[in-house]
C-alpha angles and dihedrals in degrees: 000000000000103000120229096246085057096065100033086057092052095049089049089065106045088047090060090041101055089034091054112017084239129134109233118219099227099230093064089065102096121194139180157162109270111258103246097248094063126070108250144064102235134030132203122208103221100181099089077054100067106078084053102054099025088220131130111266087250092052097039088050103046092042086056088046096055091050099054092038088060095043104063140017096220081084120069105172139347133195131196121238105180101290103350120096101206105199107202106213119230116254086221083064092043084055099046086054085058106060104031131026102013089056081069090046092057085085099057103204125126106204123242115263133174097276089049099135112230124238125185109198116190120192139147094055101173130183122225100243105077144017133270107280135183086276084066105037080071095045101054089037088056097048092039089054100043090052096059102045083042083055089041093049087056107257121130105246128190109197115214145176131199116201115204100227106160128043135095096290090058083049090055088052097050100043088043072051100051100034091051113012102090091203097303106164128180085263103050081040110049093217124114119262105259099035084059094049083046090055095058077038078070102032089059093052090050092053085044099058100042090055094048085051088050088050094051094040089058089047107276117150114239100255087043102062102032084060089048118042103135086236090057096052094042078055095046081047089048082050101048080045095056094050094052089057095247095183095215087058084041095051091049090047098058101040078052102047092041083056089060098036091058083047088048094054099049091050091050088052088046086053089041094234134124140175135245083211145357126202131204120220084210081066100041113042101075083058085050092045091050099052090046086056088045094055087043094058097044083057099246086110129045139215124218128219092267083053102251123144124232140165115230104219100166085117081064086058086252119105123233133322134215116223121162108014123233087273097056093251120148122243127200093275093054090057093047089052086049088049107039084049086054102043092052087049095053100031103026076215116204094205128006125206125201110188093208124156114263084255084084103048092105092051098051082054091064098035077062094047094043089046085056097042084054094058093263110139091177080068089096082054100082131092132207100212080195111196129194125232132287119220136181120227085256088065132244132350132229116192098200095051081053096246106116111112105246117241092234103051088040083062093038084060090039093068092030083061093052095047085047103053094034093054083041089053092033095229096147109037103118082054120111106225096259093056092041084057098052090052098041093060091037095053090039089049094043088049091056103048100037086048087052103042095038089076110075103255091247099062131080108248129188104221104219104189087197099046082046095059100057125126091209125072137005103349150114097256097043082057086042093059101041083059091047084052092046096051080047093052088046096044088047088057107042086093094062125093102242110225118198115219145158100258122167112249119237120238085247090048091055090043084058096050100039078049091056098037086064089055097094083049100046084057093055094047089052098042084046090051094041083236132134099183081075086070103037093053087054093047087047086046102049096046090043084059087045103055078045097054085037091054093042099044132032121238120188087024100052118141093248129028093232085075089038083055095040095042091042087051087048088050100054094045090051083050098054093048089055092048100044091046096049084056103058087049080060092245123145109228112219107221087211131025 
C-alpha cells in the first residue's frame, strides 16, 4: 500500500507548484511523524521551501496546508507551528485502515520478486570443542531473527553456518580424549555429544596449566613456558598430523566431531532454528590456503623469512596480518577467504552478514582489505552485524576453565522458571500436564529470546533468567499473555453477530491503529539496522497500549454492538501484529495461559 508520507509528499508538491508556478526537487520535501507534544500525525518541515515560495515560514505553510486540506479527505485539519506544517489525519481514514488494508499489513511480509536483493547471513558459527553456551544463544537469536525480518522486509536471504571444525583447540580436546577417555563415549556416558567433547576441552586446560606453572617454577620465563608446555606441543604435533591426513588422527577427529554434531542438532531444535547450509572449515581452508598462495605469488601478499605469509595493510591504516603460519598451517582468516570466495560463487550475494561478537571486529576489517588485495571487489559487500557480551549476574564466562552456562541447561532453568513463577502466580491451574508443558517451554523459551533480542546487539547486556520470566514489564511472557487474552477475547466473540456501523473512533483507538499502521515500517527499519530491538520494543509497545485500551474501554460488553464489532476488529488486528512479529523474533505464541 501506498504509505501516508507518500502521498503527503506528493501533495506537498502539487500544492508549491500550483502556489508558485515552481518545479519542486523532490529531496527538499521533508516529512515527517508529529512530535508528541504537538497536535497532528505528520509534519512537514517548511523551511527548504522558503526560497521557493519567498514566503515567511507561517504563510508558506498555511497556504500548503489549505491546499492539501482541500485535496484529499484523508486530511481533516492542520495547524502551523513556525515552520512546521503539522496534517491531522481523518478518523474515517484511520478506520478504513482498520478494516481493510492494514488487516493485510498485519502480516507484515513484502513478497519476493525478481529484484529482491540477495543476503547470506551466517551465525552461529561454533567450534567442536565445546557445547552451545549463553555466548552463543545470542548469537544464534540475533542471526535467526535477522533472517527472518531480512525475509519479511523482501530480500532474498540464505541462512548459513560454518562449524569450526579444524584448528589447534579441536586438537586439545581430542589428545585430553585420547590420553584420559578410556573409551567413554555419549553412550557409556549418558551425557550429550558435545557436552562430553567440552568436558576433555577442560581437562586439557587443567593439565596445561599445571605443566606451564611446573615450567615457571623450575625457572622458565613466561613466554617461555606457556610455548612450551610439553601438552601444547603434543597438540601443535596432533595438528601438523591432522593436516597431513594421518588416518588414525583422522579417524579420532571424526568419531569426535560426529559426537558434537548429534548434540548441535538437538540444541538448534530446541532453539527452533535451522540452516539452508552449513559449511565445514575442514572443507574450506585449502580454498582459503590456495588463494593466499595465489596472492603471494602475484606479489599483493608477502612471505617472511620463516615462511609465513602475511598482508601488509599499513596503507589501510592497520598494521600486518598473519595469514598461513611457517609450517604451512591455516589460521581463522585463511578459512574466511576460502568461504567468503565460495559463497559469492554460489550466491552472487548482494550483501553478506557474519553475527560475530564485537571481539572480532578487528578481524572482519582485514577479511574485507585482503578480499580486496586479492581482486575481490564483493568484498565491500560484507557486514560485520558486531554484538556485545552477554553476562550473567555472577559475572563472565570462560569455556576452557569449565564456567559458561551451557545453552542447554540454560534452557533446562529457563523452563524450570517459568514452571516455578506460573504455578507461584496459578495461572495454570485449570491446565492438564501436557498442556502445562507445552506452555511452560513456550513461555521459558519466549522469556529467553525476547530478553535477548530486546537489547540493541551493540551493546553489552547481563542475562537475568528470573527477570526474564516476569509477566510484568518488558518481557516475552507479558507479550505472551496479552496474546493469550487477545485469542480469549476473539474466541469469546466469535458467537456474537458482528454489526457494522459508523462509530466514531476514540483517541486510544487511533493511537492503536496509527501504532499498527507503522508495523510494515518498523520491519524495514529493523531489517535496514540490522537490528531486532527495533522490533521487540514495538511489539512491547503495542501490547502495553492494548492492555491499556482493554482496561479504559469494554469490549464484548459494549453498549452497541457497533463498538462490539469495531473493538472486537481492533482486537483481532492487534492480535495478528503480535503474532506476526513474535514470530519473526522466532517466539511460539501460547493461544491460552
Amino acid at each position: 500500500m501506498q504509505r501516508i508520507e507518500e502521498i503527503i509528499n506528493a501533495l506537498a508538491i502539487e500544492a508549491i507548484e500550483v502556489s508558485w508556478n515552481i518545479k519542486v526537487p523532490q529531496e527538499i520535501v521533508q516529512i515527517q511523524k508529529t512530535r508528541k507534544e504537538f497536535q497532528g500525525d505528520y509534519t512537514l518541515v517548511v523551511f527548504p521551501l522558503l526560497k521557493l515560495s519567498r514566503k515567511p515560514p507561517e504563510e508558506t505553510a498555511t497556504r500548503i496546508g489549505a491546499y492539501i486540506e482541500n485535496h484529499s479527505p484523508m486530511i481533516s485539519g492542520f495547524n502551523v507551528i513556525k515552520g512546521f506544517l503539522n496534517l491531522v489525519v481523518s478518523h474515517s481514514f484511520w478506520r478504513e485502515m482498520l478494516e481493510g488494508e492494514l488487516r493485510q499489513a498485519a502480516h507484515g511480509k513484502v513478497p519476493l520478486s525478481e529484484s529482491s536483493a540477495r543476503v547470506v547471513i551466517e551465525y552461529s558459527s561454533p567450534n567442536t570443542n565445546k557445547p552451545l553456551h549463553l555466548g552463543h544463544i545470542r548469537n544464534i537469536l540475533l542471526g535467526h531473527s535477522m533472517a527472518q525480518i531480512l525475509s519479511a522486509s523482501g530480500r532474498r536471504v540464505h541462512q548459513v553456518n560454518l562449524v569450526n571444525d579444524r584448528g589447534i583447540h579441536i586438537c586439545k580436546s581430542m589428545l585430553a580424549w585420547e590420553k584420559q577417555g578410556k573409551g567413554e563415549t555419549p553412550d557409556t556416558s549418558g551425557m550429550k555429544g558435545d557436552h562430553l567433547v567440552g568436558k576433555y576441552y577442560v581437562a586439557y586446560d587443567k593439565v596445561y596449566k599445571s605443566q606451564v606453572k611446573e615450567l615457571l617454577d623450575n625457572g622458565s620465563p613466561q613466554k617461555t613456558a606457556e610455548a612450551e608446555a610439553p601438552v601444547l606441543l603434543e597438540a601443535r604435533e596432533m595438528l601438523l598430523n591432522w593436516e597431513s591426513d594421518d588416518p588414525k588422527v583422522r579417524a579420532l577427529w571424526e568419531m569426535m566431531n560426529s559426537w558434537v554434531y548429534a548434540g548441535f542438532d538437538e540444541t538448534y531444535r530446541r532453539l527452533g532454528i535451522g540452516f539452508d547450509r552449513t559449511y565445514y572449515e575442514s572443507e574450506t581452508y585449502k580454498l582459503g590456503k590456495s588463494l593466499i598462495l595465489k596472492g603471494l605469488e602475484e606479489g599483493v601478499l608477502y612471505s617472511r623469512d620463516d615462511g609465513s605469509v602475511w598482508a601488509n595493510l599499513e596503507d589501510e591504516g592497520l598494521d600486518h596480518k598473519l595469514l598461513l603460519r611457517s609450517d604451512g598451517t591455516s589460521v581463522y582468516m585463511t578459512q574466511d577467504v576460502g568461504t567468503a570466495r565460495q559463497r559469492f560463487g554460489e550466491f552472487e550475494f548482494d550483501s553478506h552478514i557474519y553475527v560475530v561478537g564485537n571481539e572480532q571486529n578487528y578481524h572482519f576489517q582485514v577479511l574485507a582489505l585482503v578480499l580486496k588485495k586479492l581482486g575481490y571487489e564483493w568484498a565491500d559487500r560484507l557486514y560485520h552485524l558486531s554484538y556485545g557480551m552477554v553476562e550473567l549476574p555472577e559475572g563472565k564466562m570462560k569455556s576452557r576453565e569449565g564456567t559458561v552456562v551451557d545453552a542447554d541447561d540454560l534452557m533446562d532453568e529457563m523452563e524450570r522458571t517459568a514452571r516455578q513463577m506460573s504455578e507461584e502466580l496459578g495461572k495454570l491451574d485449570e491446565y492438564g500436564e501436557e498442556e502445562k508443558s507445552r506452555i511452560y517451554r513456550q513461555v521459558g523459551m519466549g522469556a529467553l529470546k525476547y530478553f535477548i533480542l530486546k537489547v540493541d546487539a551493540k551493546k553489552n547486556m547481563t542475562f537475568d533468567p528470573r527477570e526474564s520470566v516476569d509477566f510484568n514489564g518488558n518481557t516475552g511472557p507479558f507479550i505472551q499473555y496479552t496474546y493469550a487474552r487477545i485469542k480469549s477475547l476473539v474466541r469469546k466473540g466469535s458467537g456474537i453477530p458482528r454489526k457494522a456501523g459508523e462509530t466514531p473512533l476514540v483517541d486510544k483507538e487511533v493511537g492503536l491503529i496509527r501504532m499498527m499502521y507503522d508495523y510494515p515500517e518498523v520491519i524495514q527499519d529493523a531489517a535496514d539496522s540490522l537490528n531486532p530491538s527495533l522490533l521487540a520494543n514495538f511489539l512491547y509497545e503495542l501490547a502495553k497500549e492494548f492492555n491499556q485500551y482493554y482496561h479504559d474501554y469494554s469490549i464484548l460488553s459494549a453498549e452497541k454492538e457497533e463498538l462490539i464489532h469495531l473493538r472486537l476488529l481492533m482486537v483481532e488486528v492487534i492480535g495478528q501484529v503480535i503474532e506476526s512479529g513474535m514470530e519473526l523474533l522466532g517466539i511460539e505464541m501460547p493461544e491460552r495461559m
